[in-house]
N, C-alpha and C positions, 0 to 999 in steps of 0.2 A: 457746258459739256466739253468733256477734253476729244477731239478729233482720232481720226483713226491713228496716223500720225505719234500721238501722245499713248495712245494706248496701245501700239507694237510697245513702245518705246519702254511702259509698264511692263508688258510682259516680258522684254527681254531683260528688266534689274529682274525681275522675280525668281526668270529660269537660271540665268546666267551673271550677275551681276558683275562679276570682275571683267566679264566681257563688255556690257552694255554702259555700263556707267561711265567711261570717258567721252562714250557718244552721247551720253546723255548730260552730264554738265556743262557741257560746251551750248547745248542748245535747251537746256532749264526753262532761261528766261524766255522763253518763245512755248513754253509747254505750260508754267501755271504763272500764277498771278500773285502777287503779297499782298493783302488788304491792309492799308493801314489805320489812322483812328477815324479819318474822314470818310474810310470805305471806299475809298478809290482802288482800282487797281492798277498797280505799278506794270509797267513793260519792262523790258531789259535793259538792266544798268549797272555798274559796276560792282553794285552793290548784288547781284544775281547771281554769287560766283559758287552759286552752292545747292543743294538740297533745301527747301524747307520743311520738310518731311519727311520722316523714315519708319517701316515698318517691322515691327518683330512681335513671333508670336509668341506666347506666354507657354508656360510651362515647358518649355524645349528640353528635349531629351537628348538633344547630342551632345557633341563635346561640351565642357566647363565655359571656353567663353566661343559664345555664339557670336558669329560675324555680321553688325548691324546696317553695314553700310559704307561709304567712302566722301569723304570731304576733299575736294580740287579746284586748284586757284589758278587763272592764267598767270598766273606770274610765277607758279613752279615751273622750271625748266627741267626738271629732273636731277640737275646736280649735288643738292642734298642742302642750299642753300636755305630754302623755306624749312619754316617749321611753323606745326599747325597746335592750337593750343584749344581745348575744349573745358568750357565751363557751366555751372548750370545745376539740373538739379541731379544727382547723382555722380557727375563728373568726378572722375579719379575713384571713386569704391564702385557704382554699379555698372558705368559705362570709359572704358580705358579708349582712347585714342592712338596710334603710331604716329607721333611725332615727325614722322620722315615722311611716310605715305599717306598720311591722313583717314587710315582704317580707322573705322568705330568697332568695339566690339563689347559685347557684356560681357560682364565678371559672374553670374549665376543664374538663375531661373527667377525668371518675375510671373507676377500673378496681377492680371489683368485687375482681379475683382478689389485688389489692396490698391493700385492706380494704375489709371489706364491710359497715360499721357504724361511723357517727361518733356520737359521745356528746356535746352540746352544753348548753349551761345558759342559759336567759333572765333579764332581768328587766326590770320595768317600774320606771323613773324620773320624778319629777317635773323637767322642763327646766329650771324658774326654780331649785329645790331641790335638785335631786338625791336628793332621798328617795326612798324606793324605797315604791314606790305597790302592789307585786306582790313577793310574796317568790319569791326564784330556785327557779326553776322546773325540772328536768331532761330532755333530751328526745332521743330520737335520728331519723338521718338514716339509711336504709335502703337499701343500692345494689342495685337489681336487676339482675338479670341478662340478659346478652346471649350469643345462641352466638359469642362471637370467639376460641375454642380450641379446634385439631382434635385430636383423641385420639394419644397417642403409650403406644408399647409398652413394655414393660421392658426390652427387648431389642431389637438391630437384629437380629440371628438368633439361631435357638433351634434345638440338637443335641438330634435327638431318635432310638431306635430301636425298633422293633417287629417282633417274630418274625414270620419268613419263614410263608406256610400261614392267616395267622392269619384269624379268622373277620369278617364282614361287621360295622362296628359296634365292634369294637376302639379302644377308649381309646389313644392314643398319646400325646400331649401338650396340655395347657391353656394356651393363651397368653392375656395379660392384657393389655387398654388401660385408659390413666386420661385423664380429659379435666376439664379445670382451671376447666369450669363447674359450676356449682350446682348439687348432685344433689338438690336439692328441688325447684328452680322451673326447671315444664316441661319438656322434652325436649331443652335443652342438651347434657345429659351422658348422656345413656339411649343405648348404645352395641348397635350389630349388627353382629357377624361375618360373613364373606361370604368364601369363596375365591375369588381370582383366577387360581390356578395350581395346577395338582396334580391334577386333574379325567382319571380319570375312579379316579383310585387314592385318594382322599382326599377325606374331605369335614371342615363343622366346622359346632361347633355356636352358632346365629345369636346363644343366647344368654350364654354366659360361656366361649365359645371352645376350645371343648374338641375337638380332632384326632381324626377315627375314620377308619377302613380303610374303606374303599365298594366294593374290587372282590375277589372272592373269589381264592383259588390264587394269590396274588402268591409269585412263585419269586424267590431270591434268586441262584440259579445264571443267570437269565434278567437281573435287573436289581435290584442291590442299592443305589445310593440315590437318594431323590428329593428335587427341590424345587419344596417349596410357599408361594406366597405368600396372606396370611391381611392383608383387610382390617376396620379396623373404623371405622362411618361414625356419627355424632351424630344428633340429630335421629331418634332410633326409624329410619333407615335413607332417610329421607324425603327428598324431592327439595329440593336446596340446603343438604344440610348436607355435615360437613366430615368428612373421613377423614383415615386414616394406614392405612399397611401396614407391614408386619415380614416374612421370610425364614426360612424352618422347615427345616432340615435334616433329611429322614428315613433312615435307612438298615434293612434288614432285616435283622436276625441270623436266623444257623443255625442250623435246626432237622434233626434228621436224617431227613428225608425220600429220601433217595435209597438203593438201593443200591448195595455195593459193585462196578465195573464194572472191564477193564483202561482202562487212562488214555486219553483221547480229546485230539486234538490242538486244541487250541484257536489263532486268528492275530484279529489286529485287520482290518477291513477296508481300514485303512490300509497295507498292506505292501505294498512295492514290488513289482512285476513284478521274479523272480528271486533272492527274497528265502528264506530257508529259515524255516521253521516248525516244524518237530520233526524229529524224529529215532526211527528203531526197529533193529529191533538182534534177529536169529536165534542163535540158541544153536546151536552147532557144536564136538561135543569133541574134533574133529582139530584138529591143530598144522601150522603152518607155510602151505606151499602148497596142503592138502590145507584147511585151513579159508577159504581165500579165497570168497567170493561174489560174487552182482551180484545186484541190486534191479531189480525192474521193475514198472510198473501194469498189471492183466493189463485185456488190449484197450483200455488209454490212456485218456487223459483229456483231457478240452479246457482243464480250467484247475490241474491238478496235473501233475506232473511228480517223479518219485524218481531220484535218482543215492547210488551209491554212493561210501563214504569208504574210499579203501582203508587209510590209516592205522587206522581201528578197528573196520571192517568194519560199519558202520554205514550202513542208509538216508536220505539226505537228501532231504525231500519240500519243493518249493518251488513258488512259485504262476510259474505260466504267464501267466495272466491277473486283469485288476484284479478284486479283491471288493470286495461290496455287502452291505453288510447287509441295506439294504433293499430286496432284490432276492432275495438266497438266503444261509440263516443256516448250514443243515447240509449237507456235502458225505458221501459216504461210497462209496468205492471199496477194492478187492480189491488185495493187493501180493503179490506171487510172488517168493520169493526161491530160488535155486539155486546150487551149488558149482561152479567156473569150470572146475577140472581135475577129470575125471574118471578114476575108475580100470577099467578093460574089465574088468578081474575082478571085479570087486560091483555092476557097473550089472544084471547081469538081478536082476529080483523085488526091487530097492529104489529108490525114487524120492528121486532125489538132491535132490529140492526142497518149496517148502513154502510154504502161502498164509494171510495175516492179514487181515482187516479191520481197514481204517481209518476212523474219522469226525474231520474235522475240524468244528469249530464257528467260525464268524464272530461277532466281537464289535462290536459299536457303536461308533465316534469321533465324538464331537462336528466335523461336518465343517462349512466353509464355505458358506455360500449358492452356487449355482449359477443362473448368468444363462440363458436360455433362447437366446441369440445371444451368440455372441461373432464376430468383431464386431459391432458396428450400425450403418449405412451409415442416416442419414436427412438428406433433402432437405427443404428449406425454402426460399419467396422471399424475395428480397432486400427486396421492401418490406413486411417481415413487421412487423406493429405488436408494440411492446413490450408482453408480456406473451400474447403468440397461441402457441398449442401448437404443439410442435415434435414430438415423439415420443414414446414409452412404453419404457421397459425394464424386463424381470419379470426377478426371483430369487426362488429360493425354496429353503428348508432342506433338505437332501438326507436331514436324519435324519428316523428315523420320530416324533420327536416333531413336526414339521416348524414350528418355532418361529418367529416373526414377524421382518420384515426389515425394517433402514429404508433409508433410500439418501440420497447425499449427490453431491457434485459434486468431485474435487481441485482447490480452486479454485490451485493452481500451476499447472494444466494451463488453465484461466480465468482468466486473472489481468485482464483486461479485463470482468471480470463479464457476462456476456453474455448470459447462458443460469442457470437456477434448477432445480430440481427438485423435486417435492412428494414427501416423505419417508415419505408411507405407499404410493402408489400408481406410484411410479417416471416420473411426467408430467413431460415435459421442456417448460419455457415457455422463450419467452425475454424476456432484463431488458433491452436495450437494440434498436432498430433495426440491420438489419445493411444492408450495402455489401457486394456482390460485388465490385467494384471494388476495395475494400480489401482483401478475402481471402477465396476463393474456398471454403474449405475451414477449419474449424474441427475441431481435434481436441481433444477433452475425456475423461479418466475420469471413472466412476461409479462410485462401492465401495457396495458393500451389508454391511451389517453388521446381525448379529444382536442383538436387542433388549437377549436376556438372556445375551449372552456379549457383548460389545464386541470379543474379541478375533479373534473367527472374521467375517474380512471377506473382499470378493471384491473385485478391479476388471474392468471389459470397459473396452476403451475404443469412444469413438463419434464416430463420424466425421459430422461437419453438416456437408454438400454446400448453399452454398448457392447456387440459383438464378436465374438474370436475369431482369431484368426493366428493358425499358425507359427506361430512368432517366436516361440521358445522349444530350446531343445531338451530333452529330458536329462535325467541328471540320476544319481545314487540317492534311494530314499533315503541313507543314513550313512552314517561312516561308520564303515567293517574294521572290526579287529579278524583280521585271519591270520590263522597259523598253520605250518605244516610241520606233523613230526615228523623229526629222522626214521624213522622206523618204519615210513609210510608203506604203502604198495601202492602200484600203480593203478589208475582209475580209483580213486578213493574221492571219496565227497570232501571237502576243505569250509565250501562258504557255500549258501547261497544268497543269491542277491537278488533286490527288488529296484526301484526305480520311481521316480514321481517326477509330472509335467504340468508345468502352472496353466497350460492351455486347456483347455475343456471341448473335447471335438464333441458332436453329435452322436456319433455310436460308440462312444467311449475311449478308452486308451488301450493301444496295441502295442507293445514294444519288442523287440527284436533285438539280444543282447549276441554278440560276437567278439571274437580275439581279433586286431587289426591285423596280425601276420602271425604265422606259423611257429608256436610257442613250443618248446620239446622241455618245458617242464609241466605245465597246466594246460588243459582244454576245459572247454563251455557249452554247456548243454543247456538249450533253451526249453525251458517248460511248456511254454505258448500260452503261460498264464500269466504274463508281463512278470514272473521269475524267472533265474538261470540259474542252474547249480555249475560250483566250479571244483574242477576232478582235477585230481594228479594224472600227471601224463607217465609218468614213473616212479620208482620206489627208491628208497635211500637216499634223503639229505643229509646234509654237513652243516654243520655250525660255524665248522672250520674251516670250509670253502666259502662258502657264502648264508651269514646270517639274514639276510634278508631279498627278498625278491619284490620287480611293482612288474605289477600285471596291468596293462592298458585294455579296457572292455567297451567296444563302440555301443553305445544305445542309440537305436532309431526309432520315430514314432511312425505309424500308418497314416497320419493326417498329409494334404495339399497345401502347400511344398511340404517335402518331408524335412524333418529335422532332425538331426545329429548329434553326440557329444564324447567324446572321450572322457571316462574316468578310472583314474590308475585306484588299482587293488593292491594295496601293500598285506604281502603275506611272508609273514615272518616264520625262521625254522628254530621249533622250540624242541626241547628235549621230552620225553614221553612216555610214560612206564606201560606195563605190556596192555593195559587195558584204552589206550588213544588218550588217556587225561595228559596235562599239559603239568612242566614240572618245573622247566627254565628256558626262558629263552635267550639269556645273555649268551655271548659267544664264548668258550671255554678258554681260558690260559694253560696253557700246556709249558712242561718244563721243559721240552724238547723243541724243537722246529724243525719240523723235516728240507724245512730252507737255509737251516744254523748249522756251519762247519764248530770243528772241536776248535781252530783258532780263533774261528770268532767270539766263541763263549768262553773259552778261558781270559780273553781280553776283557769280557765284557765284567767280569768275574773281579780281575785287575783294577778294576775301576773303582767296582761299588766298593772297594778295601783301601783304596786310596781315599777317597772321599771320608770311610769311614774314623782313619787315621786324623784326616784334618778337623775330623770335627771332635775329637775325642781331643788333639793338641792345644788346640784352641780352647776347649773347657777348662780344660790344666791351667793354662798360663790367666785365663780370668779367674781360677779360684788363686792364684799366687801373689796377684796384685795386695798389695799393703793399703789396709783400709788406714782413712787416717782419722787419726784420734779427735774425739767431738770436743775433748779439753787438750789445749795446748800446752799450758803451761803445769810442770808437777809440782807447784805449791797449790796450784787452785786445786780446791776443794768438788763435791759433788755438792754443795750448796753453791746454787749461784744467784746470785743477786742482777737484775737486770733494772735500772734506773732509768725512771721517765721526771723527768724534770717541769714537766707539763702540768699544774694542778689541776684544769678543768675550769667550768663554769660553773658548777653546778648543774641543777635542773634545766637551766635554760640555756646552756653551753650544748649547741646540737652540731657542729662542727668537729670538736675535740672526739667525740666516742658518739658513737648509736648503738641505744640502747637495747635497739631491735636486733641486734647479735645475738644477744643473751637469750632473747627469749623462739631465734628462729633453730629450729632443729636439724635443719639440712645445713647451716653452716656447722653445727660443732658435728655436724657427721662425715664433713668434708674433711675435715684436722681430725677425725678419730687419731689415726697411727702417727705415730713420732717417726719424722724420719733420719734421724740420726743413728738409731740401731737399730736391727735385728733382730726381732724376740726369739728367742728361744724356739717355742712353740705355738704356731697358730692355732688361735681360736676362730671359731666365727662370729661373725661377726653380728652383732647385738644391737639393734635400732633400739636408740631410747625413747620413750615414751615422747608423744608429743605434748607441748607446754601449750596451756591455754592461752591469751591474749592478756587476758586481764590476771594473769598472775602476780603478784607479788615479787620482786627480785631476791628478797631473804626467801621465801619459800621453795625460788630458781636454785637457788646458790645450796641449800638444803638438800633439795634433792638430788642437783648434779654431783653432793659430797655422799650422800648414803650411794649412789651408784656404782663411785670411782670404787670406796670402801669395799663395795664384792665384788669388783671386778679383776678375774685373775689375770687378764691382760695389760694389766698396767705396770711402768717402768719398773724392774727391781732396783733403782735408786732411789733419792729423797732428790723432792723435786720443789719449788719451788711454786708456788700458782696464788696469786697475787688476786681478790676481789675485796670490792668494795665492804661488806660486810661476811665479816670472818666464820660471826654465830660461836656460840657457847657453849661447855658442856662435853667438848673434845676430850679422852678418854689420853691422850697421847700428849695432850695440851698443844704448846707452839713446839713444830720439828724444825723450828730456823733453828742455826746455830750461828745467827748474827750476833745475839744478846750471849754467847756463853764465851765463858773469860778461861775455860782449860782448853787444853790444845784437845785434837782429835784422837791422841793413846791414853789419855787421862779416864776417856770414858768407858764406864762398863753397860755392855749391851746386854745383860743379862734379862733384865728389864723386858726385852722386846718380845722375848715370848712370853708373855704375861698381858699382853698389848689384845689379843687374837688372832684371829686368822687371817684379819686382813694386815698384815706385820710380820706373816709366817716368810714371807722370800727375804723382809730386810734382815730378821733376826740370823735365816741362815747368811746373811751374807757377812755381816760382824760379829755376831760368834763366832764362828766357824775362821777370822782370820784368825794369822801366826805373829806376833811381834816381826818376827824374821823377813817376813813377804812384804808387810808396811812400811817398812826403813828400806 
């Protein structure tokens, strides 16, 4: 046992260590012992110059590196000549040393339950020498303990059974927790049992867990299994420590308590209305029609009913009405069964019939929660603040265990999150501001679902009405075309006007139309039927003064707070013939202006004739420009030859030419006109026919030549146009004059009017020259 002595001397490294620890190394060896392999203990010797144990607690929360302690040698003098060297197990990564001072300190958080005891080695060195001034020394690092492991079971559930009958105090089953702290230091790991479930059939015991029977006469024909949940909490049980639970299966085995009885009908309380339930059966040694019978409840029943099976002459008893368990478990009525055909010779002095009791027994279903409304109809206002209570909705377990419920929202039927629920108490909040404007009426499910079955849920649905308020201000039912003629007189009707409010008060809509300030062209007379009519306040407008006017009209409604809005009335001044119809509204141009001196319209006059000058100069000198000539040279001819030296591939040459030119029609309608001249006179212009795909290119070339032929828009020279096939049968033959061997005055064009009318422009144009004009 360390003295009192030794244990200030603890508590002051504990409180204050920078303070206590020079007084305490100096007198170590006088406080603990070394035990070495023979188990002696050593007294003070040179070898004592240190700690042999230091503590630190695990999981430390303060700074990075936690301060573990101090190593001191009499042979440091303080002048920085020693130096202290630590090695071992985490030396230099988990625990760093000050070479100068001999601080120990860690490098991060350790955890007791991964090791709970480092074993470290010292020594004192000389700096300038390296000698070793202190012979290594051996020492350990101690991790204390912290509660940061809650108790876990051996099992997630434990199958357990115990005879039906059995007495109060009955051993069933032991269940076991371990918890991964220190079973020596403190009450980290000192565990208490506690049931959470199973109450009032089962208890346990607080201290090593052991399962006993608590209620006497537990019948297994009544209720053969149960479950119990078994917690176990750290900390002796104490507030803030840490638990785990486990799931105990109990079931009772048969004992034979009961006597033998005839068999009693047993149904779940789940059976449908009309649903059969057993069956009984009279013994009758006639054959045929003489054994037939009929079943009946003698003086009936409200929730049973028997029909008979004529195939096997069997009672069928089936429920009329829903069962409850927890309502009524044992039924018991009287059945009278009798023989259909009678025989007149045996009916005196024998009773052709015969009576049984029946008991049925109702059995337990794990039933769903039941809501106490279905539906539920709650109203809420529209300027309800986010998070303000909306409504309540109760479920609650229909069995007699009557097991706890949560409740939840389908947020599918929410999907604009709007509305929340608190999961123990059924409190409907809501998550966002609402708008009756936006939607009057929200429908939402609730399911309620059992804690400890997840699969027995309910839905109601709820319907949130919600209520106006106030909130918008009225407005113009429509937008007004209004006019005022110049012609007017004063107080004359112009417009009237109506208004609409997206709020819906209780006693309807009241509006109250007004001018914001004193108008001295229009006033506003309120009808007080939520119309106003709007009157000239004088007679005679101008177009010329002012073609348009806005009128600002204040609407207010009668609802709490009232509400407001300005909307301007544009009333425009039209022109009007004597009977008010409307004739023009634009503003008139006048050739005068009562604002125009004579010098400023004679300038103004100056102008538009200067302009006119420029632009009339300017057409001149572009009509005067010299076109130039589309042939340069005056030997060349109007036959021109233009050479491609290119032969092509042929068919399979897709490079050289595409052939899809020819046959697309928006390209040769893009090159219609030539632009080198001028025609004479325009025509319009003429879309040719579109080419099929799978045309023929001789039948292309065919057609594009019968077109040119009547077309009066084509060049009045001889032109040149180069395709692949020529075709035959030309009336005019070949018009090159490559192949002819006379000059161009050798020819007689007499010829050409003989050609047709598709020849009529070239024929006037060589006829018709002079020798004189060609040289």
């Amino acid at each position: 046992m360390i003295g009192n002595q030794a244990l200030l001397l603890l508590m002051l490294y504990f409180l204050w260590p920078s303070t206590a620890l020079p007084f305490i190394t100096g007198n170590i060896g006088n406080l603990f012992g070394m035990p070495e392999s023979d188990g002696k203990v050593l007294q003070r010797s040179k070898r004592g110059w240190m700690w042999n144990q230091f503590f630190l607690l695990e999981e430390y929360t303060g700074n990075d590196h936690q301060y573990v302690g101090k190593l001191h040698s009499n042979a440091d003098k303080g002048d920085g000549t020693v130096k202290y060297v630590l090695t071992g197990d985490g030396a230099g990564t988990l625990f760093l040393i000050d070479e100068k001072s001999g601080d120990i300190h860690a490098t991060k958080r350790l955890d007791r339950e991964e090791k709970a005891m480092y074993t470290l080695h010292a020594k004192v060195l000389d700096r300038n020498t390296n000698a070793e001034l202190e012979p290594d020394t051996e020492f350990n690092i101690k991790i204390h303990d912290i509660n940061d492991n809650a108790p876990r079971f051996d099992k997630e559930v434990y199958y357990a059974s115990v005879p039906e009958m059995s007495e109060v105090g009955t051993s069933v089953v032991t269940v076991t927790a371990t918890d991964a702290d220190d079973q020596t230091y403190g009450n980290s790991a000192k565990l208490v049992y506690s049931i959470l479930q199973g109450q009032p059939y089962f208890s346990v015991d607080s201290e090593n867990g052991t399962i006993k029977t608590a209620l006497p006469g537990m019948d297994r024909e009544v209720k053969e299994h149960y479950q119990v949940v078994i917690q176990a909490k750290d900390m002796a049980g104490q507030m803030g420590g840490l638990s785990g639970t486990t799931t105990v299966s109990i079931s009772l085995s048969d004992v034979n308590d009961s006597p033998p009885r005839f068999a009693n009908l047993t149904t779940v309380e789940s059976t449908e209305i009309g649903g059969a339930i057993g069956r009984i059966k009279a013994d009758d040694p006639d054959v045929g029609q003489s054994a037939e019978m009929e079943y009946s409840i003698v003086g009936g029943h409200d929730t049973f009913n028997i029909i008979t099976d004529q195939a096997t002459q069997e009672g069928v008893i089936i429920i009329k009405k829903a069962l409850d368990y927890e309502s009524k478990r044992d039924y018991e009525f009287r059945v009278e069964v009798k023989n259909t055909y009678l025989d007149a010779r045996f009916i005196h002095g024998v009773q052709f019939k015969d009576y049984a009791t029946v008991k049925v027994t109702v059995e337990d279903v794990d039933e769903p929660p039941v809501f106490a409304r279905n539906p539920y109809i709650i109203e809420v206002h529209e300027d309800t603040a986010a998070g303000s209570f909306v409504g309540v909705v109760l479920a609650r377990d229909p069995d007699a265990d009557n097991k706890p419920v949560k409740y939840s929202i389908d947020r599918h039927t929410d999907l604009e999150r709007l509305f929340n629920i608190d999961s123990v108490n059924g409190t409907i909040t809501t998550l966002k501001s609402l708008d009756r404007e936006m939607s009057k009426w929200h429908n939402i499910s609730v399911v309620a679902t059992e804690i400890n079955n997840p699969r027995q849920t309910t839905r109601v649905p709820v319907f949130i009405k919600v209520l106006d308020v106030n909130d918008n201000a009225p407005e113009f039912a429509m937008s007004y075309d209004t006019f005022v003629c110049e012609n007017v007189k004063a107080g004359q009707l112009i417009q009237t006007i109506s208004a609409v409010d997206t709020d819906e008060p209780l006693v309807g809509h009241k509006f109250v139309f007004s001018i914001s300030a004193t108008n001295p062209n229009f006033t506003i007379v309120d009808k007080e039927d939520n119309t106003a009519n709007i009157l000239t306040r004088r007679g005679g407008f101008s177009r010329r003064e002012m073609s348009m006017y806005f009128l600002p009209v204040v609407i207010s409604d009668n609802d709490y707070p009232i509400q407001s809005s300005t909307s301007t009335l544009v009333v425009r001044v039209c022109a009007c013939d004597s009977r008010g119809n409307m004739q023009s509204c634009s503003p008139e141009v006048l050739p005068f202006s009562d604002g125009l001196t004579t010098g400023a319209l004679v300038a103004i006059l100056l102008c538009v004739i200067i302009l006119l000058m420029i632009v009339v100069l300017f057409a001149a000198l572009r009509r005067q420009r010299k076109k130039e000539p589309l042939i340069i040279s005056k030997e060349d001819v109007r036959d021109n030859v233009v050479s491609y030296n290119d032969e092509g591939g042929g068919e399979e040459d897709t490079q050289a030419f595409d052939i899809g030119t020819l046959r697309n029609p928006e390209v040769m309608d893009a090159n219609k006109l030539r632009r080198d001249i001028i025609p004479e006179m325009l025509f319009p212009f003429r879309r040719t026919s579109p080419i099929k795909d799978n045309t023929d290119v001789r039948d292309f070339i065919n057609g594009r030549l019968q077109e040119n032929d009547a077309d009066p828009t084509a060049p009045p020279y001889d032109s040149l146009a180069t395709y692949a096939y020529e075709g035959t049968g030309s009336l005019a033959e070949s018009l090159s004059s490559l192949e002819s061997a006379a000059t161009e005055g050798d020819h007689d064009y007499d010829y050409l009017s003989n050609w047709g009318p598709q020849f009529k422009k070239l024929a006037e144009m060589y006829i018709g020259r002079s020798p004189d004009r060609e040289t």
